[in-house]
C-alpha positions as CSV (number, residue, x, y, z in Angstrom):
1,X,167.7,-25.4,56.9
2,X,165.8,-26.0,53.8
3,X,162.1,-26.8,53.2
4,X,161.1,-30.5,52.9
5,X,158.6,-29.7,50.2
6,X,156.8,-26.6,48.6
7,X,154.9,-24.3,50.9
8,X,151.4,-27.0,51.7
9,X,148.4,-25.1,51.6
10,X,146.1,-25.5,55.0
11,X,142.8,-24.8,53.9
12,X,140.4,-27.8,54.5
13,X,138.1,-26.9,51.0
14,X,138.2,-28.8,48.9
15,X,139.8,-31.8,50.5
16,X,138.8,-31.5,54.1
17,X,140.4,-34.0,56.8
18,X,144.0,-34.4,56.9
19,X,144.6,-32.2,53.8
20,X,148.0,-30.6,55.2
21,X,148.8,-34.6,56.1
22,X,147.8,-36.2,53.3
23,X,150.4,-33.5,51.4
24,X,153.0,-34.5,53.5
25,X,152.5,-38.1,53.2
26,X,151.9,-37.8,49.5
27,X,155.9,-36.3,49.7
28,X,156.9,-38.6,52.0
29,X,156.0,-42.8,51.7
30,X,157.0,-43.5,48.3
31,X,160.2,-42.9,49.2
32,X,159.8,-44.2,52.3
33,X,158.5,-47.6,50.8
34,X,161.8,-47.5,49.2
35,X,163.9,-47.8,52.0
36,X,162.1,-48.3,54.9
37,X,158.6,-50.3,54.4
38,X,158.8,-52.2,57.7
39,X,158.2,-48.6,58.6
40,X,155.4,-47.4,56.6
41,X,153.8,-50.9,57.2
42,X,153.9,-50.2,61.3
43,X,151.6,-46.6,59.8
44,X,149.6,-47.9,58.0
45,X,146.4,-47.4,60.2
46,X,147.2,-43.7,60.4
47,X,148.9,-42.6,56.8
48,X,145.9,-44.9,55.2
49,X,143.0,-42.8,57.3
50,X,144.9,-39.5,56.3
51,X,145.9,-40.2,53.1
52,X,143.7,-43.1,51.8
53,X,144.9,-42.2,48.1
54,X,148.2,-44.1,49.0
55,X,145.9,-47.5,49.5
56,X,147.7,-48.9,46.0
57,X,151.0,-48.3,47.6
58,X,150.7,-49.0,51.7
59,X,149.7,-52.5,52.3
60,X,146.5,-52.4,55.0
61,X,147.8,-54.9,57.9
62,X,145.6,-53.8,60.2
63,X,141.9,-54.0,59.4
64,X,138.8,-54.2,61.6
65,X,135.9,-56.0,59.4
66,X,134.1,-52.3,59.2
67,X,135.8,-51.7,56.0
68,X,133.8,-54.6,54.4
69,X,130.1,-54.1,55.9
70,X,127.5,-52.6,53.7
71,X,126.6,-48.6,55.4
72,X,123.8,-49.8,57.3
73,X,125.8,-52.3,59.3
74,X,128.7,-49.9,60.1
75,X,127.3,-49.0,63.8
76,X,130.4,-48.2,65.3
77,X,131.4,-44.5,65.9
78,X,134.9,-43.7,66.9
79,X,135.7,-41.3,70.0
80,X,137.1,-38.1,69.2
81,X,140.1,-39.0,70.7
82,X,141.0,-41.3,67.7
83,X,142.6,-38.2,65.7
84,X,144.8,-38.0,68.7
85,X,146.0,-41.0,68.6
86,X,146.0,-40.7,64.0
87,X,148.2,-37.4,65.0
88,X,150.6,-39.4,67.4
89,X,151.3,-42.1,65.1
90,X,151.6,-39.6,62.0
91,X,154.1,-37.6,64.3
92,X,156.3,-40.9,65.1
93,X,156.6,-41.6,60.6
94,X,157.6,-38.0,59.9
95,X,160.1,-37.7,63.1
96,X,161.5,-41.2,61.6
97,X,161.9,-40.8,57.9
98,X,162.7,-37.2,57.6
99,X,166.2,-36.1,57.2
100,X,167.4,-33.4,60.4
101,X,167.3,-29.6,59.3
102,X,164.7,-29.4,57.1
103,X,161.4,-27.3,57.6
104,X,157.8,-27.7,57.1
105,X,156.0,-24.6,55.8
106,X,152.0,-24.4,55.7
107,X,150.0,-21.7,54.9
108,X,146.0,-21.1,55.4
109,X,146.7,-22.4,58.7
110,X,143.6,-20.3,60.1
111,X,141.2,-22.3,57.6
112,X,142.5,-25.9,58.0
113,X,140.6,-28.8,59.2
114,X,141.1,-29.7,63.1
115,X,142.6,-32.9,62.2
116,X,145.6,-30.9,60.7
117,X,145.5,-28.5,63.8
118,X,145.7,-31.3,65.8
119,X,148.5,-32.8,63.9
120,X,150.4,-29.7,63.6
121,X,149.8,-29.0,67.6
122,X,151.4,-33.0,68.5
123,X,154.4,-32.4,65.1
124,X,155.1,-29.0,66.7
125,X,155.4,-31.0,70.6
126,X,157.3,-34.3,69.7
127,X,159.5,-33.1,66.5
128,X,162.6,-31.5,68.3
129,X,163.1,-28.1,66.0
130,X,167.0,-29.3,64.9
131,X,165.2,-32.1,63.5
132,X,162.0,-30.3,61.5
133,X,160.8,-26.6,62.3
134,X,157.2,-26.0,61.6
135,X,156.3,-22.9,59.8
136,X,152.8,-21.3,59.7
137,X,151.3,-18.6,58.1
138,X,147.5,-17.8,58.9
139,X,147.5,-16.1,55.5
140,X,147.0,-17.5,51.9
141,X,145.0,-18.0,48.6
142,X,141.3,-18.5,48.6
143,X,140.5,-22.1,47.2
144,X,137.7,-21.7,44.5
145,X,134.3,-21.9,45.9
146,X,133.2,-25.2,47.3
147,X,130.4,-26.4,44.4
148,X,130.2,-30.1,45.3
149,X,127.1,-31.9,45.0
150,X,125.1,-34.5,47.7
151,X,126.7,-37.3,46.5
152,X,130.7,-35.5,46.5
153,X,130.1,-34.1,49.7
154,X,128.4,-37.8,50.7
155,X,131.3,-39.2,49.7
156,X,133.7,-37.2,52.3
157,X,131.1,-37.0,55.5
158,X,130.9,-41.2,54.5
159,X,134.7,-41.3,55.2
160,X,134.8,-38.8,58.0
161,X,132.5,-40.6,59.6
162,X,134.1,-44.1,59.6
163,X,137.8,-42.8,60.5
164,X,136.5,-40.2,63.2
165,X,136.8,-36.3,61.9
166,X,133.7,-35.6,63.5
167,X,134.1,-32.1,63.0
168,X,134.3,-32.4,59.2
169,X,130.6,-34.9,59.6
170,X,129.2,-31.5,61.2
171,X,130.5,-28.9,58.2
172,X,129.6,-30.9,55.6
173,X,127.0,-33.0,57.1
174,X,125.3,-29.6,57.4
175,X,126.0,-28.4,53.6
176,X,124.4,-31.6,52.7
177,X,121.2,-31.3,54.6
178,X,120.8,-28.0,52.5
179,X,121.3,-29.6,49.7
180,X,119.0,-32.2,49.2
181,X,115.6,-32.8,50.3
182,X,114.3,-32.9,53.6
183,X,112.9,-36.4,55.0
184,X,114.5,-38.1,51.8
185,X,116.8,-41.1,52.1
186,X,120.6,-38.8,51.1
187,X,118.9,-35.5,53.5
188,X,118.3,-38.9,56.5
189,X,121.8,-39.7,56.0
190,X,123.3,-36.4,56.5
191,X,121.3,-35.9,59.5
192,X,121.8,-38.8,60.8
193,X,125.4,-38.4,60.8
194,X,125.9,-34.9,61.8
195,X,123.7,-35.7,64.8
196,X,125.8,-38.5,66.2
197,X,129.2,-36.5,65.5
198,X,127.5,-33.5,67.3
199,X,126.8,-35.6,70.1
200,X,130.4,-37.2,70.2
201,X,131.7,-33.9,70.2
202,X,129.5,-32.7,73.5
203,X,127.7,-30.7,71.7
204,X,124.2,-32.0,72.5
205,X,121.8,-29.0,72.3
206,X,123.0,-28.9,68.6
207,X,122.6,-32.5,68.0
208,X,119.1,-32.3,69.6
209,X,118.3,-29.7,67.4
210,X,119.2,-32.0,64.6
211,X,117.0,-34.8,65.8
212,X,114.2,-32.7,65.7
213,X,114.4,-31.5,62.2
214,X,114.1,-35.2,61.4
215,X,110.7,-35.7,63.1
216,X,109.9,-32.7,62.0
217,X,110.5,-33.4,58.0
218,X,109.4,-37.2,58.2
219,X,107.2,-39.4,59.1
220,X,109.5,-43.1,58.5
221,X,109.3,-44.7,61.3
222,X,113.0,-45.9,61.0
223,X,113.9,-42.3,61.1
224,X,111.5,-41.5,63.9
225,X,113.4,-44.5,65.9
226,X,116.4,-43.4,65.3
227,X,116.0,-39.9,66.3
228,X,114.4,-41.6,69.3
229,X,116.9,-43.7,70.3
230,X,119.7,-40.6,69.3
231,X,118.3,-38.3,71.6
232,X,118.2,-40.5,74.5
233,X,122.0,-40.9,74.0
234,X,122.3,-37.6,74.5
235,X,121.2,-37.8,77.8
236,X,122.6,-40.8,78.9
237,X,125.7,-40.5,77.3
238,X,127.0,-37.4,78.2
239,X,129.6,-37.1,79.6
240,X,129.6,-34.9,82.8
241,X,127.5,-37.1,84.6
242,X,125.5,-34.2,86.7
243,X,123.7,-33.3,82.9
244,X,122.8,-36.7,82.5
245,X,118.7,-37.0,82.6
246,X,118.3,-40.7,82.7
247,X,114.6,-39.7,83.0
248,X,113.8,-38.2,79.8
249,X,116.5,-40.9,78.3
250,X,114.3,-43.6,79.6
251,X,111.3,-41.9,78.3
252,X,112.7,-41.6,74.8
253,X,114.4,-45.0,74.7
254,X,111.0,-45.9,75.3
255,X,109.9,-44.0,72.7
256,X,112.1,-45.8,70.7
257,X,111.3,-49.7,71.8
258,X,108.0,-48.8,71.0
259,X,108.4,-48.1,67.3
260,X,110.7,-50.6,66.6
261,X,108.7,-53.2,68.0
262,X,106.0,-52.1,64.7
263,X,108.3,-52.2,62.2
264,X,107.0,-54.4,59.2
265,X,110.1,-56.0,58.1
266,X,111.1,-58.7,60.5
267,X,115.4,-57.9,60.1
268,X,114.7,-54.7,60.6
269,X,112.6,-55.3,63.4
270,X,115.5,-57.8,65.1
271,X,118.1,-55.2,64.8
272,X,116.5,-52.0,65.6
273,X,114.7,-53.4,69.0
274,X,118.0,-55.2,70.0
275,X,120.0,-51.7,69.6
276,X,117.2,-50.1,71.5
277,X,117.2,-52.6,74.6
278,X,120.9,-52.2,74.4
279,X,120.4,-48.7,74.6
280,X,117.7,-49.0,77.7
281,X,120.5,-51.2,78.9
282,X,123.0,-48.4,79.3
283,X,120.5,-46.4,81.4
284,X,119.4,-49.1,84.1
285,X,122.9,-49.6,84.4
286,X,123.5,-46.1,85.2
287,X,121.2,-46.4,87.5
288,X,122.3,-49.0,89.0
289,X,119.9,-52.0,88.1
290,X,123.1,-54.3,86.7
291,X,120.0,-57.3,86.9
292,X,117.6,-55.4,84.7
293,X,120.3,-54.1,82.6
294,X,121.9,-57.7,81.9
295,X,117.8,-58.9,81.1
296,X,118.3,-56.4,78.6
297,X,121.2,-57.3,76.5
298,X,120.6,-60.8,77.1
299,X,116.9,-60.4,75.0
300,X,118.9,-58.2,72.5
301,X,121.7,-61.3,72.1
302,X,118.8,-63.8,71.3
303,X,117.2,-61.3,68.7
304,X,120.4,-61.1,67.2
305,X,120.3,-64.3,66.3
306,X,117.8,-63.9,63.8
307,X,119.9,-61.5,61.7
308,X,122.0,-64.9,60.7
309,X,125.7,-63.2,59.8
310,X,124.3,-59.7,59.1
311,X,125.5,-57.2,62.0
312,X,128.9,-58.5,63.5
313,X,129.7,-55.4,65.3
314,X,125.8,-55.4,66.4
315,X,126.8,-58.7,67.9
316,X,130.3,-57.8,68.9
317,X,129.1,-54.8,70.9
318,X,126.1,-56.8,73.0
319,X,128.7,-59.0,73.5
320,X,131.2,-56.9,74.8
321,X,128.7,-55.2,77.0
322,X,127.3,-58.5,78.7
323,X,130.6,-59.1,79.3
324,X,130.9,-55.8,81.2
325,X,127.8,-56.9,83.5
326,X,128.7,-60.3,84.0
327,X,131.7,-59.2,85.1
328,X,130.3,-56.1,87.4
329,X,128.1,-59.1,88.9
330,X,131.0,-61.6,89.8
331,X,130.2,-63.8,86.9
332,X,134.3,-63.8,85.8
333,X,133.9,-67.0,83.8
334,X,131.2,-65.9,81.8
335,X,132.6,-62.5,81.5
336,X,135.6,-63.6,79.7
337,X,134.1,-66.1,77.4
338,X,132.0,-63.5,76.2
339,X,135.3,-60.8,75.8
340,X,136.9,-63.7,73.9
341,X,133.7,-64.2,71.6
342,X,133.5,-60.6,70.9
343,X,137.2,-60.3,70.0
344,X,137.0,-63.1,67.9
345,X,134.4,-61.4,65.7
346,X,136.9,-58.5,65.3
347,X,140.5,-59.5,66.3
348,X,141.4,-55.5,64.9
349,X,139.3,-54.2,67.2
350,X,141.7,-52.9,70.7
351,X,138.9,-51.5,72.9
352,X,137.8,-55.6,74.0
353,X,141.5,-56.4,74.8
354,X,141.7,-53.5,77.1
355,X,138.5,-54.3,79.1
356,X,139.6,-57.9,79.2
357,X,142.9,-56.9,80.2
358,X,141.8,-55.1,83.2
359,X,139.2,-58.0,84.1
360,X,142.1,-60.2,83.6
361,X,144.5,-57.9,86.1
362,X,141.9,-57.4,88.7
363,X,141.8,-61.3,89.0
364,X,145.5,-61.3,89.5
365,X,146.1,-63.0,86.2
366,X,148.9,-60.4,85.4
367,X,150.8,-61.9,81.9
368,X,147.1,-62.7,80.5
369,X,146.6,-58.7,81.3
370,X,150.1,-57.7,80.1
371,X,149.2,-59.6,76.5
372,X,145.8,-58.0,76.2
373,X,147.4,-54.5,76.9
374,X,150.1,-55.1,74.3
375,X,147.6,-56.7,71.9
376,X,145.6,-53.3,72.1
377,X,149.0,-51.6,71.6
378,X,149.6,-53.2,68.2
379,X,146.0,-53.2,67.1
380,X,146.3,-49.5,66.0
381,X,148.0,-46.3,66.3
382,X,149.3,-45.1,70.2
383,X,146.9,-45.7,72.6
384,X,147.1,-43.8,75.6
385,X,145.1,-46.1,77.9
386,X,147.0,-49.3,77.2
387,X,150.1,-47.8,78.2
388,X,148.6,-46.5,81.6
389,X,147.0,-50.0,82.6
390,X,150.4,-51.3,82.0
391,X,152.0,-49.4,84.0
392,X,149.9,-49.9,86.4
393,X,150.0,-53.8,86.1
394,X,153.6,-52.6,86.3
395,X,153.8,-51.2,89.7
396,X,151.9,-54.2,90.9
397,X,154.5,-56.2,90.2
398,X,156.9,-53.8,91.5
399,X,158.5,-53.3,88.0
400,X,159.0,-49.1,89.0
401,X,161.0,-48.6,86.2
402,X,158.8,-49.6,83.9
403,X,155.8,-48.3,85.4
404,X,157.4,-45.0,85.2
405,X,158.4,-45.5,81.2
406,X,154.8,-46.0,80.4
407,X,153.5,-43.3,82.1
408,X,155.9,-41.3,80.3
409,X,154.9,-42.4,77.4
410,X,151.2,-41.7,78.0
411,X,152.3,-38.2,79.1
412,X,154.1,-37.8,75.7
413,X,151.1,-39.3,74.0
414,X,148.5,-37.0,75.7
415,X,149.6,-34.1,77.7
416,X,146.5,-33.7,79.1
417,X,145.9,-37.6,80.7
418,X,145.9,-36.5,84.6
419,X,145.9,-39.5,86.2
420,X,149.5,-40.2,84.6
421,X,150.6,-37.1,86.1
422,X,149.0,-38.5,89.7
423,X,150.7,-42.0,89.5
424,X,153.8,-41.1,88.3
425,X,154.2,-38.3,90.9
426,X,153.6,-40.9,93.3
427,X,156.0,-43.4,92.2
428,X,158.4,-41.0,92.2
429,X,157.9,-39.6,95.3
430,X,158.1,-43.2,96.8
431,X,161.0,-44.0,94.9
432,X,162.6,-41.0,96.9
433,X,162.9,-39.0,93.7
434,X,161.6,-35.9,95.3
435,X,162.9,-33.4,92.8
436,X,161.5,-35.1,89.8
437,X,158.1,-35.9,91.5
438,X,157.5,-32.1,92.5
439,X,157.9,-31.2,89.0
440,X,155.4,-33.9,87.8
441,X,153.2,-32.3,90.4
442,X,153.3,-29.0,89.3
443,X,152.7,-30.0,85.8
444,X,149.5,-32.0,87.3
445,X,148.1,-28.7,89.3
446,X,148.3,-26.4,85.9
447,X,146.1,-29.0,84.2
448,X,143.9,-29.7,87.5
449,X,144.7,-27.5,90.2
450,X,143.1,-28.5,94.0
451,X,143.9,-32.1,92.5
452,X,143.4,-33.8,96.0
453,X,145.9,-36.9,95.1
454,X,148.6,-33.9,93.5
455,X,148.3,-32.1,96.8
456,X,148.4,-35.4,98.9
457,X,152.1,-36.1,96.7
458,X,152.2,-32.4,97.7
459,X,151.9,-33.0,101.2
460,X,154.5,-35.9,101.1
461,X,157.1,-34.3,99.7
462,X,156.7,-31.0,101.8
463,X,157.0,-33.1,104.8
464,X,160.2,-34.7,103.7
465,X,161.8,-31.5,102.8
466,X,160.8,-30.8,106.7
467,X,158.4,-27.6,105.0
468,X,155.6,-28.6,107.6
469,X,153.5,-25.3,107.1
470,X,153.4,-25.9,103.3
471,X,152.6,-29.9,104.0
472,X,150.0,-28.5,106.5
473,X,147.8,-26.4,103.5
474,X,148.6,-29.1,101.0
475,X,147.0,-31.8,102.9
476,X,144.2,-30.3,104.3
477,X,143.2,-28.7,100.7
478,X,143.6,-32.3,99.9
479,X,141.8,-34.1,102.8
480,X,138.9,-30.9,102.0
481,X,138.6,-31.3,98.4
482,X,138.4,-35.4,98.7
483,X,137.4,-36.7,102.3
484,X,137.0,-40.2,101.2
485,X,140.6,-40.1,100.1
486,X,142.4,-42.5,102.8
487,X,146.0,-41.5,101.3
488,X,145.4,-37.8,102.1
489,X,144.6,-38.7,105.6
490,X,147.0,-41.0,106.1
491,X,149.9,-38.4,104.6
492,X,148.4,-35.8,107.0
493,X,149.2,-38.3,110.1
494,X,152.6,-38.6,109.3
495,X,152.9,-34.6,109.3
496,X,151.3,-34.4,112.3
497,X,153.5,-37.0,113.9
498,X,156.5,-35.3,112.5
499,X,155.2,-31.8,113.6
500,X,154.4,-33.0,117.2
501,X,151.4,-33.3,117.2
502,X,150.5,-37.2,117.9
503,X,146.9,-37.7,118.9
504,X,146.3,-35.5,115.8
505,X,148.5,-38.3,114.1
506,X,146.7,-41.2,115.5
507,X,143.4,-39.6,114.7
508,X,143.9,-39.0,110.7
509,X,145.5,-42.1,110.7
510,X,142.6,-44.2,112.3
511,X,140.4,-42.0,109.8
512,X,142.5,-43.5,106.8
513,X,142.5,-46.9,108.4
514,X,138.7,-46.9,108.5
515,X,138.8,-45.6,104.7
516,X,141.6,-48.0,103.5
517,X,143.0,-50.8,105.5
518,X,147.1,-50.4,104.7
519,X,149.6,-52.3,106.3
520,X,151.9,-48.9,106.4
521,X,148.8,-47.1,107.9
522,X,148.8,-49.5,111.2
523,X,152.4,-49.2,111.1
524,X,152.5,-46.0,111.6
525,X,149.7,-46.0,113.7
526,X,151.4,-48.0,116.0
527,X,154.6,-45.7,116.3
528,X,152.0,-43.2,117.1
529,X,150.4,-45.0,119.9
530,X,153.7,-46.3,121.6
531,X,154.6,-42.4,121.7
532,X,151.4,-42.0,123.8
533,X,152.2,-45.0,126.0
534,X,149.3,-47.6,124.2
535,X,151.4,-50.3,123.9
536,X,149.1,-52.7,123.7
537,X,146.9,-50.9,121.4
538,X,150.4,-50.6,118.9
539,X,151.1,-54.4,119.4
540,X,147.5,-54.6,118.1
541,X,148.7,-52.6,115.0
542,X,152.1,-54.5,114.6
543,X,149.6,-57.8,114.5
544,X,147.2,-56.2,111.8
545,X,150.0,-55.2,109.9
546,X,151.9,-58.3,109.7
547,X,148.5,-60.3,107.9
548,X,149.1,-58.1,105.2
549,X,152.3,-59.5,104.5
């Protein structure tokens, strides 16, 4: 074993982001370029976002029309789950273009960035050791103190912002604020920033601590607004939807209308109200006024209009999110011509082919869905959720096979992604695979344990392997923890069928039944019944049954 390059140093000052990757891909691409640059080409997303120092030597073929907008029109924040997907693609390059039996050694690991924890973490999962061993060491030298100024440190929170490090926006965002004066156009910036990555990150009594040191230090109404409009978010963004106070996120929104309606400059004015209905949008859809909502974004559209070619991604979002509505309200037509406008404004852009895609597949129009999912696939680096809708386009189609590789894959991807644990388990399990879909259900309970659709598969396979008394816990944990869950009903039937027990059976079944009409549910219904001597009520079955067909 030998090391593929000097010991890297982990420590995230001075560089921050990526600084253990950008080392690495600094070693590694000009080579590569050499021999392979069909393969850095198929990276560029990711090695250009890590290491955007190589941009004279990686060709950019994938770019969303961000990279050209002026700051103030860049509105588009990405997930913190983008440096997943960065770390993914990064891990495929290296596993590719190294040579087996070398080693990777980084030191300072303790101080690095989390995108290179992140990276290290997914390397140190999908790298098989014969191939590279990963060496840390939490010890190592102390960088000289970090003496950047605003506009250096500008410079990196700028960057961080656009590619997604949101943790980085939140160090340096913060070093920033002290460092230049509060309520002044630079201090806004910083603020503004390290609220919004606060918030993406859930961290949202921080981020509304943020918001009001802004209203606090100034009296712009722009920034009063914006603080407005970024601490209704918080509320109505959040992701555990019992923290959610669409309340006070109405009465800030509000808040927020109400200034922008006043300010002076008539583009200004256009833009900031539109982003605000859009905003007030998101909250009478939450609860559950699609009407009001639509009104909403459809008077934010027509302002938009007066900002002439300023704000695509302004335009491409309202866009996007009528389309959403129209769709929720059973205007499909609509729907999609509005998906296909807002693609068109960004063709780079995968998050519109994946909601079109699943319009698409919910109208049955499965090769239009397949090509939106694979367009979202090659738009960027992996992408978890394309490969899960396709695999479950997939298993419509009865393609089990390949239903099962994608869910693989999204396993792979993200170890973490429980529903692919629950639908491959299930294929499995109906595919008679029984050893291979209790070990996906294991794997599923020690991320979510009292999962009611593990425990259901659970159930299933007990009952085949003739274990009733284990079936018997795992489907009535299952029926307890999700009553609405016709499957674990339906499961339970069959055990209680099997275990004897046959009105019991034709109960849970005729409790599924009422929950999920299933040709295999009044199937078995009817073998119940006939056992009890209804044999006109299982004909009845046998006829409901065969419509399905």
């Amino acid at each position: 074993m030998r090391l593929l390059m000097p010991m890297i140093d982990g420590h995230r000052r001075p560089r921050g982001p990526y600084t253990v990757a950008a080392a690495l891909l600094r070693h590694l691409v000009p080579p590569a370029m050499e021999w392979s640059a069909d393969l850095v080409e198929a990276h560029d997303v990711e090695i250009l976002a890590a290491a955007p120092e190589l941009a004279d030597l990686v060709p950019a073929g994938r770019v969303t029309i961000d990279v050209g907008l002026p700051d103030d029109e860049r509105i588009l924040v990405p997930a913190p789950r983008r440096t997943l997907r960065l770390a993914n693609g990064l891990t495929e390059f290296v596993r590719d273009v190294v040579s087996p039996g070398q080693a990777l050694a980084v030191c300072n690991v303790a101080e690095a960035d989390p995108t290179d924890l992140e990276l290290l973490d997914v390397m140190t999962r999908r790298i098989p050791p014969a191939t590279l061993t990963i060496m840390l060491y939490s010890g190592g030298p102390e960088p000289a103190a970090d003496t950047r100024d605003a506009d250096e440190l500008w410079a990196v929170v700028d960057r961080s912002m656009r590619e997604g490090f949101l943790h980085a926006v939140v160090e340096l965002g913060e070093q920033g604020m002290a460092r230049t004066e509060p309520g002044g156009p630079l201090w806004w910036r910083f603020a503004q920033r390290t609220a919004t990555a606060l918030g993406g990150l859930g961290r949202t009594t921080e981020a509304r601590a943020v918001w009001d040191r802004v209203r606090a230090a100034s009296q712009d109404p722009k920034m009063h607004a914006a603080s407005a409009y970024g601490t209704a978010m918080l509320d109505a963004r959040h992701p555990d939807p019992a923290r959610r106070d669409l309340g006070r996120a109405r009465r800030w929104i509000n808040q927020a209308i109400a200034i922008s309606t006043l300010l002076p400059d008539p583009l200004d004015r256009a833009f900031k109200l539109g982003f605000d209905r859009n905003g007030l949008a998101l909250i009478e859809l939450r609860q559950g006024r699609l009407g009001a909502a639509l009104s909403l974004v459809e008077s934010a559209i027509e302002l938009a209009r007066e900002l002439g070619e300023r704000h695509p991604l302004h335009r491409m979002v309202l866009l996007a999110n009528r389309a959403q509505l129209l769709a929720a309200l059973g205007h499909t037509k609509e729907a999609l011509d509005d998906y296909a406008a807002a693609i068109a404004i960004d063709p780079a852009f995968p998050d519109y082919y994946l909601e079109r895609g699943n319009l698409l597949f919910k109208l049955g129009q499965y090769e239009e869905a397949l090509a939106d999912y694979e367009r979202a696939m090659r738009a960027g680096p992996p992408l978890p959720e394309a490969y899960y809708n396709r695999a479950e386009l997939r298993t419509v189609r009865g393609d089990t096979r390949g239903a099962l590789t994608d869910l693989g894959r999204v396993i792979e991807l993200d170890p973490g992604y429980l529903d692919a644990y629950i639908n491959r388990a299930g294929l499995l399990a109906a595919a008679g695979r029984d050893d291979e879909a209790r070990l996906g259900v294991a794997a599923g309970l020690a991320l979510a344990p009292g999962n009611a659709h593990l425990l259901t598969v659970l159930g299933q396979l007990e009952t085949a392997a003739g274990r009733l008394a284990e079936a018997r816990t795992a489907l009535d944990d299952a029926v307890a923890a999700a009553p609405g869950l016709a499957a674990a009903w339906g499961n339970r039937g069959v055990l209680r069928y099997t275990a004897g027990d046959v009105e019991g059976a034709v109960e849970d079944l005729s409790r599924a039944i009422e929950l999920q009409p299933q040709p295999d549910l009044y199937t078995n219904r009817a073998i119940a019944l006939r056992a009890l001597g209804r044999d006109a009520d299982a004909d009845a079955d046998d006829r409901r049954a065969s419509l399905f067909s």
